[in-house]
N, CA, C and O atoms as a Maestro MAE file, in Angstrom:
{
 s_m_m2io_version
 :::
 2.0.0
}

f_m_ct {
 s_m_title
 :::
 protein
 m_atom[236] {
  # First column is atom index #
  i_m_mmod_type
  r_m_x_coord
  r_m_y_coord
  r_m_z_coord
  i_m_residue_number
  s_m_chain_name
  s_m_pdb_residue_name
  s_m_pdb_atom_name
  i_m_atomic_number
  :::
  1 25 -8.378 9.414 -7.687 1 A "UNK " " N  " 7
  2 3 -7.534 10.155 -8.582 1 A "UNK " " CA " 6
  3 2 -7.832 9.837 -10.042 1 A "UNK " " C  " 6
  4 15 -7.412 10.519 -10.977 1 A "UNK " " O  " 8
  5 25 -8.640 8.676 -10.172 2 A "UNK " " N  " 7
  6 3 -9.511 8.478 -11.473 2 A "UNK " " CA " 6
  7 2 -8.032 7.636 -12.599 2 A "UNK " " C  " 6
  8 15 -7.809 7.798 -13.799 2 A "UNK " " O  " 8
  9 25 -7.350 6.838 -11.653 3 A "UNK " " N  " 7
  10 3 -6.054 5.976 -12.467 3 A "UNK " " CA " 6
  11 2 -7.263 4.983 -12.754 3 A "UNK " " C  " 6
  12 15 -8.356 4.850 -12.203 3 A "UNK " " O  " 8
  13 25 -6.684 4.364 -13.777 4 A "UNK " " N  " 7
  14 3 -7.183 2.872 -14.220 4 A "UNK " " CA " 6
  15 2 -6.264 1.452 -13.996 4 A "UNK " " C  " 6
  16 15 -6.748 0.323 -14.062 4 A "UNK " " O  " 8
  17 25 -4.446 1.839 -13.642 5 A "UNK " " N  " 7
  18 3 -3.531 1.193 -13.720 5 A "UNK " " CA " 6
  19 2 -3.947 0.207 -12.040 5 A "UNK " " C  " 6
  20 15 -4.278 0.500 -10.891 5 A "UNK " " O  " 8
  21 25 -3.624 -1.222 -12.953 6 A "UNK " " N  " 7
  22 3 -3.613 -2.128 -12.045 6 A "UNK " " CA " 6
  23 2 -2.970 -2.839 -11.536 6 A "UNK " " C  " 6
  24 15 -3.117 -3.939 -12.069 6 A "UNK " " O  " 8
  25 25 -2.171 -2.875 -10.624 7 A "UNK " " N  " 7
  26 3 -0.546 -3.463 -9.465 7 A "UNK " " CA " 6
  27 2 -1.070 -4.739 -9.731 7 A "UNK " " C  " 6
  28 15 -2.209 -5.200 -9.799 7 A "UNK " " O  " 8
  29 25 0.048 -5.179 -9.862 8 A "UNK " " N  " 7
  30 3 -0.100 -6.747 -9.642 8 A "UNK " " CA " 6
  31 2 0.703 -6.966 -8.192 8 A "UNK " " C  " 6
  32 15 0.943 -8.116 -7.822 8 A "UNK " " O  " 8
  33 25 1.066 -5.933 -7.467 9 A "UNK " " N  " 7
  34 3 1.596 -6.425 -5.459 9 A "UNK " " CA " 6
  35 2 0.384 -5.897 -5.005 9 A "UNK " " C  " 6
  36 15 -0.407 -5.030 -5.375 9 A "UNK " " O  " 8
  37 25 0.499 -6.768 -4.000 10 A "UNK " " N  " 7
  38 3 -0.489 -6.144 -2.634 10 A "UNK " " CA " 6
  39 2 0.303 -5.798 -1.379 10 A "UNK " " C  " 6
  40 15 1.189 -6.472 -0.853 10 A "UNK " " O  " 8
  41 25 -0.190 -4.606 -0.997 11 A "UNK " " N  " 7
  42 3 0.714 -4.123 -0.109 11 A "UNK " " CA " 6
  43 2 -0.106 -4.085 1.261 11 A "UNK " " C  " 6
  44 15 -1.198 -3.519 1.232 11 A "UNK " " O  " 8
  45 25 0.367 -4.680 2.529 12 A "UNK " " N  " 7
  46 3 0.064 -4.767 3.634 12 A "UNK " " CA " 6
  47 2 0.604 -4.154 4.692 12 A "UNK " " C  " 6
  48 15 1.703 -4.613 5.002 12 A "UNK " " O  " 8
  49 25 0.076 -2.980 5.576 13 A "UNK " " N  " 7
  50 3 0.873 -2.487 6.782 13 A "UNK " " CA " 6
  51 2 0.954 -3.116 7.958 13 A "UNK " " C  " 6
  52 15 -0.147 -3.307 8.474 13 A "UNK " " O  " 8
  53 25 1.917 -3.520 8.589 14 A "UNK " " N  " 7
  54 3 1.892 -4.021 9.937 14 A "UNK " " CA " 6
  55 2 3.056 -3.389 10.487 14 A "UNK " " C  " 6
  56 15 3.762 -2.517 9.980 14 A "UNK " " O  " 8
  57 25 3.134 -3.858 11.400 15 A "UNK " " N  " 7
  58 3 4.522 -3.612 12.538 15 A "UNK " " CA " 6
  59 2 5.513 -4.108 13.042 15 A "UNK " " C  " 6
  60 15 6.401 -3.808 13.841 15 A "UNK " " O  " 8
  61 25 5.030 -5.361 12.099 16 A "UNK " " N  " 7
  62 3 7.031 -6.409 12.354 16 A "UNK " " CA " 6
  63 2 7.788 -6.061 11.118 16 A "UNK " " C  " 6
  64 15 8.880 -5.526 10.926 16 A "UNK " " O  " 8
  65 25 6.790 -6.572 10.287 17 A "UNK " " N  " 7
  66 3 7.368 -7.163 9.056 17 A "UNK " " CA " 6
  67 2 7.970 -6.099 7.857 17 A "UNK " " C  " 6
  68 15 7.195 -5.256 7.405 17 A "UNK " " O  " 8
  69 25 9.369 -6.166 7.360 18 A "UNK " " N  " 7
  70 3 9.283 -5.346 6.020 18 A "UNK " " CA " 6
  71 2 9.852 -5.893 5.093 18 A "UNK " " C  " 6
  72 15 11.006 -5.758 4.685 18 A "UNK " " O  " 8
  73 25 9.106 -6.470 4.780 19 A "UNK " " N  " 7
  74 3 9.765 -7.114 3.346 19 A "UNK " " CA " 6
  75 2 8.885 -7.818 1.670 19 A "UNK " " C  " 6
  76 15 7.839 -7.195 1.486 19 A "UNK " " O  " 8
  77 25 9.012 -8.361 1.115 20 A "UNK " " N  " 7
  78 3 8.368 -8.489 -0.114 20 A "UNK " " CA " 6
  79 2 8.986 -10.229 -0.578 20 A "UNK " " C  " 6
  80 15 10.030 -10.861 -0.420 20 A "UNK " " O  " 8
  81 25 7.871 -10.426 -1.102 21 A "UNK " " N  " 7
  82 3 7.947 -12.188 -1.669 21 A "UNK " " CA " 6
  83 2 6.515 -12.491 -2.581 21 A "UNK " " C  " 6
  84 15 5.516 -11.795 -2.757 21 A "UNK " " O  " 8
  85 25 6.826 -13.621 -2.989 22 A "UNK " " N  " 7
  86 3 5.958 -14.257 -3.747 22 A "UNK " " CA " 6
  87 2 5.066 -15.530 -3.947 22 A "UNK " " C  " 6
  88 15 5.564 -16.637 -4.156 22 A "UNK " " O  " 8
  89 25 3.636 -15.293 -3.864 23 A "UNK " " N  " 7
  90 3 3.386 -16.913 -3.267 23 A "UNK " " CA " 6
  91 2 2.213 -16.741 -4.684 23 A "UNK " " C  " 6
  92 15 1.744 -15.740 -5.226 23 A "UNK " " O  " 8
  93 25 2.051 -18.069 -4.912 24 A "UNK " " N  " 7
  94 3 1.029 -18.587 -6.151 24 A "UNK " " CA " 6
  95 2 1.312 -17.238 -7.245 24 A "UNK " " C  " 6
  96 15 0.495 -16.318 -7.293 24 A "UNK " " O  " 8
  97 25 2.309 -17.244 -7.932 25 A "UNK " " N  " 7
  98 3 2.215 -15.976 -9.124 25 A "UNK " " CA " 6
  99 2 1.827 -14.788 -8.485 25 A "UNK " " C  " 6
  100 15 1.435 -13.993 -9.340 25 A "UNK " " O  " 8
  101 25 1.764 -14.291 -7.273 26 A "UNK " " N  " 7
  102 3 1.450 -12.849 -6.634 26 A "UNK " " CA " 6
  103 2 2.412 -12.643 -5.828 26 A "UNK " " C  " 6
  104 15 2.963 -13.319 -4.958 26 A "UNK " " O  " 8
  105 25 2.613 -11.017 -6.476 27 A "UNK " " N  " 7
  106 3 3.600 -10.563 -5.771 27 A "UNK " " CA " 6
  107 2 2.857 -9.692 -3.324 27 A "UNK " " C  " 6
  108 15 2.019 -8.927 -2.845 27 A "UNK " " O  " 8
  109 25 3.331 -10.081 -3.124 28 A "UNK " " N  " 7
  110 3 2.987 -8.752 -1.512 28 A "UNK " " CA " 6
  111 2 4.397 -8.838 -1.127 28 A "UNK " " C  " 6
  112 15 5.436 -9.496 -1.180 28 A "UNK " " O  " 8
  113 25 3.726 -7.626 -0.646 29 A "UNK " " N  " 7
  114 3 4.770 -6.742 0.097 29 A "UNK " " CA " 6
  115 2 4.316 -5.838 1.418 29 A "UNK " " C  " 6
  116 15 3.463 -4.951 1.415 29 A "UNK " " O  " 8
  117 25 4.922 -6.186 2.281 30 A "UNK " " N  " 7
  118 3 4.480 -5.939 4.151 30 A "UNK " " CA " 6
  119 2 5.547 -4.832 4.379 30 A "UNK " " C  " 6
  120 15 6.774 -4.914 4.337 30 A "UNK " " O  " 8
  121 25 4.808 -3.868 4.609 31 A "UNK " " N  " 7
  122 3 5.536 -2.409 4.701 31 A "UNK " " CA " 6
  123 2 5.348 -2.183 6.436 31 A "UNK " " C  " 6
  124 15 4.285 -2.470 6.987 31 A "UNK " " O  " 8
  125 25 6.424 -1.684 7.122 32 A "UNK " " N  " 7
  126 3 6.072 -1.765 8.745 32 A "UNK " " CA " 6
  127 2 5.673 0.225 8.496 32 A "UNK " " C  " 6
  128 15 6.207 1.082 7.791 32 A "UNK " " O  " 8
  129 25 4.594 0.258 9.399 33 A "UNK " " N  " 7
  130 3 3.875 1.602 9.631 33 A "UNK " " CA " 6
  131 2 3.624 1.563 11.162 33 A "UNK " " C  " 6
  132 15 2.808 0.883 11.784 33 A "UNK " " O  " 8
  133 25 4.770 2.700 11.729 34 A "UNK " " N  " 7
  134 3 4.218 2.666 13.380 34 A "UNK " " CA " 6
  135 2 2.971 2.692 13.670 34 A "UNK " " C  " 6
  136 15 2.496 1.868 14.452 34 A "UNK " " O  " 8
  137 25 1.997 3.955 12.899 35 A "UNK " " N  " 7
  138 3 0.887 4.052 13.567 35 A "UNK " " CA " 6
  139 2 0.215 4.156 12.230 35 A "UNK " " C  " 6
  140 15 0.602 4.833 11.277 35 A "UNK " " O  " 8
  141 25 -1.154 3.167 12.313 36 A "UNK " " N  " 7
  142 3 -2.084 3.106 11.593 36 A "UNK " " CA " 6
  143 2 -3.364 2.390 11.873 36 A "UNK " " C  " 6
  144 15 -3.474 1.178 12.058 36 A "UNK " " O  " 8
  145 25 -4.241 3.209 11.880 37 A "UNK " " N  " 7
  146 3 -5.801 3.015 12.607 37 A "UNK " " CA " 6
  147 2 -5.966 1.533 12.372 37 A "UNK " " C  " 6
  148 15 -5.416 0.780 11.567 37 A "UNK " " O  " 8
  149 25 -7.001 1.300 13.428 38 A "UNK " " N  " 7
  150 3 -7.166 -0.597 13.534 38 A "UNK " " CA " 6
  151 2 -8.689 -0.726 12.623 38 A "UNK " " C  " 6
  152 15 -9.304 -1.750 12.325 38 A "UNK " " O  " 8
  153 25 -9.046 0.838 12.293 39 A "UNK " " N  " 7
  154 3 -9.740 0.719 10.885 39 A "UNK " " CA " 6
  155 2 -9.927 1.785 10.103 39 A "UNK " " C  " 6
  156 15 -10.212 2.921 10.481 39 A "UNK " " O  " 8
  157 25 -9.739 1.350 8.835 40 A "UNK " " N  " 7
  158 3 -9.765 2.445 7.571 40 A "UNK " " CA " 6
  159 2 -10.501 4.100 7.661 40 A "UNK " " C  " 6
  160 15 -11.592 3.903 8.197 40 A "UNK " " O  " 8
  161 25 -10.423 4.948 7.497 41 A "UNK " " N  " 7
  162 3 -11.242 6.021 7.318 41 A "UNK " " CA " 6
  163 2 -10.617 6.594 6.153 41 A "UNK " " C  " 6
  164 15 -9.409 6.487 5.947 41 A "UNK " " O  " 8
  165 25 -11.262 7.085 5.531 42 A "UNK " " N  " 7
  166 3 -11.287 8.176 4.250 42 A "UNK " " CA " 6
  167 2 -10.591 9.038 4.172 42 A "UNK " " C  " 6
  168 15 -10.247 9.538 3.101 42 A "UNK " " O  " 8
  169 25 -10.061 9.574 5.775 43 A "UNK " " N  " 7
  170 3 -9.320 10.473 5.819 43 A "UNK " " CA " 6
  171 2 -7.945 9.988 5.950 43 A "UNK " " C  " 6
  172 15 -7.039 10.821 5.950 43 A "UNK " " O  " 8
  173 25 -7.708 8.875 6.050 44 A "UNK " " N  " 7
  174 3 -6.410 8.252 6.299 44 A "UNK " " CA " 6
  175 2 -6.167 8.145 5.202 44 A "UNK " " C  " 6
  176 15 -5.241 8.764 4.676 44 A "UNK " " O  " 8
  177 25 -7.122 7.135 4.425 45 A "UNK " " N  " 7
  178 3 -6.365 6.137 2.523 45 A "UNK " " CA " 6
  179 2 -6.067 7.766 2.148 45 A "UNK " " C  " 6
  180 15 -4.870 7.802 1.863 45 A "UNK " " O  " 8
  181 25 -6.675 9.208 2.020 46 A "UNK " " N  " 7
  182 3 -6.641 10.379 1.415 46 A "UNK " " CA " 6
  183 2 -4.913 10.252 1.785 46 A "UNK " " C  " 6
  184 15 -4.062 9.763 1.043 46 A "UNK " " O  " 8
  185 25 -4.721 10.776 2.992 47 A "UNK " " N  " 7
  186 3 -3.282 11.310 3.167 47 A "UNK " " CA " 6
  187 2 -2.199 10.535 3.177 47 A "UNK " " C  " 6
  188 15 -1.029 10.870 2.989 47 A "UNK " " O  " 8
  189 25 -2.990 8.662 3.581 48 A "UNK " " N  " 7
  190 3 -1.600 7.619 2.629 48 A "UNK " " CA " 6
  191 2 -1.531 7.878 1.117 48 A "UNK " " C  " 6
  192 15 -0.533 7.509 0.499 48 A "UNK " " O  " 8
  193 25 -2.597 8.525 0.461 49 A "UNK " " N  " 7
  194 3 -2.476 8.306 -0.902 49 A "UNK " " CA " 6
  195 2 -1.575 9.489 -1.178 49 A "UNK " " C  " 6
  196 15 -0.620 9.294 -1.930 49 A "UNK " " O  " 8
  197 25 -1.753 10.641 -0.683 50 A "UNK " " N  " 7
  198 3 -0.998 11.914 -1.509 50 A "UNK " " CA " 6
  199 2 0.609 11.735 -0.194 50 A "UNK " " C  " 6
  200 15 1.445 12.638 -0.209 50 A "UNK " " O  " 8
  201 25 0.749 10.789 0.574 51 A "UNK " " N  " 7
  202 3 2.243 10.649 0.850 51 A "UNK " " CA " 6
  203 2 3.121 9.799 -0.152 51 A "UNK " " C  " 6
  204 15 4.330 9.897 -0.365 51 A "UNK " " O  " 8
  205 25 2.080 8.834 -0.781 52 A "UNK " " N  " 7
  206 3 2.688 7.719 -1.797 52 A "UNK " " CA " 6
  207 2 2.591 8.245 -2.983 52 A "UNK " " C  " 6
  208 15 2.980 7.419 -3.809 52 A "UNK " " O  " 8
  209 25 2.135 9.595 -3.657 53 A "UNK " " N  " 7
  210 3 1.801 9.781 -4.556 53 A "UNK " " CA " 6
  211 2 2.801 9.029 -6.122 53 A "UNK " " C  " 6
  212 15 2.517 8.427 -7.157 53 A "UNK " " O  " 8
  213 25 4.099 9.571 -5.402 54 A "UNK " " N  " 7
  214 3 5.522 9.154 -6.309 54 A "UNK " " CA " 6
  215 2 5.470 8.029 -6.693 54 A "UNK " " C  " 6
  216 15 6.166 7.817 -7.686 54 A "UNK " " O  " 8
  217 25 4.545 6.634 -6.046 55 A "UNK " " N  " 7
  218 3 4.340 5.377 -6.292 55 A "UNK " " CA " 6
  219 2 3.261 5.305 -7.341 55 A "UNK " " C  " 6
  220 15 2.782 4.173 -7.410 55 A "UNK " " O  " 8
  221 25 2.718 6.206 -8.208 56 A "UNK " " N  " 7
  222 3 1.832 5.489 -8.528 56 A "UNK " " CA " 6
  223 2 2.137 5.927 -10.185 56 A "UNK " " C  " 6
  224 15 2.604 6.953 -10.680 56 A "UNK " " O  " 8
  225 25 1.528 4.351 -10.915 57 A "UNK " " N  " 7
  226 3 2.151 4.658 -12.324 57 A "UNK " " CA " 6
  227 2 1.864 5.530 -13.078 57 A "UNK " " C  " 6
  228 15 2.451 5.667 -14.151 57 A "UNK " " O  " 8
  229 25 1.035 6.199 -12.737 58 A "UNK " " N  " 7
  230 3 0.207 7.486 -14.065 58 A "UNK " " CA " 6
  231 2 0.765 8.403 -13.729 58 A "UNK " " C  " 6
  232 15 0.910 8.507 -12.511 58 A "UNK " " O  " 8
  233 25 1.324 9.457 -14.578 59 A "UNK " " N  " 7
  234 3 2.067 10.796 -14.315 59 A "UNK " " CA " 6
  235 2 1.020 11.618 -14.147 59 A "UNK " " C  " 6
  236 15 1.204 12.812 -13.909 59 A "UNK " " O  " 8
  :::
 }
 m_bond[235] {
  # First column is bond index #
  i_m_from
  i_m_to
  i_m_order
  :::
  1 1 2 1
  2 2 3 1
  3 3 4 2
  4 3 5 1
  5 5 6 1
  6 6 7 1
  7 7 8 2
  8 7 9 1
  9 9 10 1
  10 10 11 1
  11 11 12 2
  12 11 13 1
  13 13 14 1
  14 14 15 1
  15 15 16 2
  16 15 17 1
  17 17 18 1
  18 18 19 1
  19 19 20 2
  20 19 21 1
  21 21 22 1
  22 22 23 1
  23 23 24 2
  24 23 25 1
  25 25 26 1
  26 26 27 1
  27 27 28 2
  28 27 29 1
  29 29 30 1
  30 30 31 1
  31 31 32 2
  32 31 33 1
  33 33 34 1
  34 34 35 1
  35 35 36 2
  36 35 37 1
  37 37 38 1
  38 38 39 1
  39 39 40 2
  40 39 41 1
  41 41 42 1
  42 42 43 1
  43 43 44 2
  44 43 45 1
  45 45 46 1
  46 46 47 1
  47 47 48 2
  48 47 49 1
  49 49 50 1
  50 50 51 1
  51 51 52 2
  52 51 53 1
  53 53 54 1
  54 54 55 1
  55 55 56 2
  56 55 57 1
  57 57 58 1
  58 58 59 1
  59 59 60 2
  60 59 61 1
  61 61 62 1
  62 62 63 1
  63 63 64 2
  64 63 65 1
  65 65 66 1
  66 66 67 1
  67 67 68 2
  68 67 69 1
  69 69 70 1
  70 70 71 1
  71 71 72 2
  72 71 73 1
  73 73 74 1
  74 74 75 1
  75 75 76 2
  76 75 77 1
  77 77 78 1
  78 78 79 1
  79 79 80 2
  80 79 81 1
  81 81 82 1
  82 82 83 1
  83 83 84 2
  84 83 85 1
  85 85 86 1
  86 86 87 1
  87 87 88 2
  88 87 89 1
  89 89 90 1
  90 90 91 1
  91 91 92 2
  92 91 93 1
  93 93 94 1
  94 94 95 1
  95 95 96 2
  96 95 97 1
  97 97 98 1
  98 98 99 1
  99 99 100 2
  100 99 101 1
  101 101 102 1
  102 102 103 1
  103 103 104 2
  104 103 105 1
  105 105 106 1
  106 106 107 1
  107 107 108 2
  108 107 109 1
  109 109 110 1
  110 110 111 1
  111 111 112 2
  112 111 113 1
  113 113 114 1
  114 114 115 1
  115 115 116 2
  116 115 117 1
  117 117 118 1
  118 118 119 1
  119 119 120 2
  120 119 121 1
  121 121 122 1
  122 122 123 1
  123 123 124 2
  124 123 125 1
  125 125 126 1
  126 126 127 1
  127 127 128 2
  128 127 129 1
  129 129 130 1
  130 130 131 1
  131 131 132 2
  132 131 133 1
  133 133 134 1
  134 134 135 1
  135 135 136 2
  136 135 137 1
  137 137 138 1
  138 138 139 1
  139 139 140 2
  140 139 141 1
  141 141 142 1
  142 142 143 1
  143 143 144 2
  144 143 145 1
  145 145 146 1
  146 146 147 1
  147 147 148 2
  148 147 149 1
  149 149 150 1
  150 150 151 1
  151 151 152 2
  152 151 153 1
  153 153 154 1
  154 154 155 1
  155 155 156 2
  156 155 157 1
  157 157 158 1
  158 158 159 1
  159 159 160 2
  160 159 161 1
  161 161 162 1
  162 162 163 1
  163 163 164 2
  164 163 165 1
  165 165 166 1
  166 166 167 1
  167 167 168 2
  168 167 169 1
  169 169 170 1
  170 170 171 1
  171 171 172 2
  172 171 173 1
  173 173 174 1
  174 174 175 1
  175 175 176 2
  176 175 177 1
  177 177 178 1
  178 178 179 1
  179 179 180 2
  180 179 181 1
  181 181 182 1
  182 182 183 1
  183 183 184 2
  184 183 185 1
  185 185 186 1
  186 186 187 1
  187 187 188 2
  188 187 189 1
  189 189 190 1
  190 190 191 1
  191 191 192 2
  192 191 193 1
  193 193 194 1
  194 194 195 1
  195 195 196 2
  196 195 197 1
  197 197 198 1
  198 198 199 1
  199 199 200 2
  200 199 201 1
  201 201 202 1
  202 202 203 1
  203 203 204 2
  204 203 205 1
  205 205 206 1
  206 206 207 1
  207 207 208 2
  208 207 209 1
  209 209 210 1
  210 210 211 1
  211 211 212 2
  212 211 213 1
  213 213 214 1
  214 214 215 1
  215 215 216 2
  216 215 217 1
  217 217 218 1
  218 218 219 1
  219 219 220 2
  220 219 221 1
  221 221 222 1
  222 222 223 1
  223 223 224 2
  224 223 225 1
  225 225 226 1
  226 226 227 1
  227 227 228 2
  228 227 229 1
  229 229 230 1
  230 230 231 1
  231 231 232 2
  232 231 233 1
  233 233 234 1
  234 234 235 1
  235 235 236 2
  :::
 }
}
């Protein structure tokens, strides 16, 4: 989408966990996602990205 803005959380999907904390000055945050491939494709980050769109800092 050609942002330059850089998160200081890292966000992790799994299937227990939902919640957010802080270890050594970094923020993560473990978001539970029923279903999500056991590996990345292009076509997935595409349609997580335009479901999260509202998350991201650049208008």
């Amino acid at each position: 989408m050609g942002t330059t803005q850089l998160y200081d959380k890292t966000e992790s999907y799994n299937h227990k966990r939902h919640r957010e904390f802080e270890l050594s000055n970094r923020e993560f945050a473990f978001r539970i996602r029923q279903r999500f491939p056991k590996s990345l494709t292009k076509e997935f980050l595409l349609v997580d990205l335009v479901n999260n769109v509202d998350q991201l800092a650049e208008a």
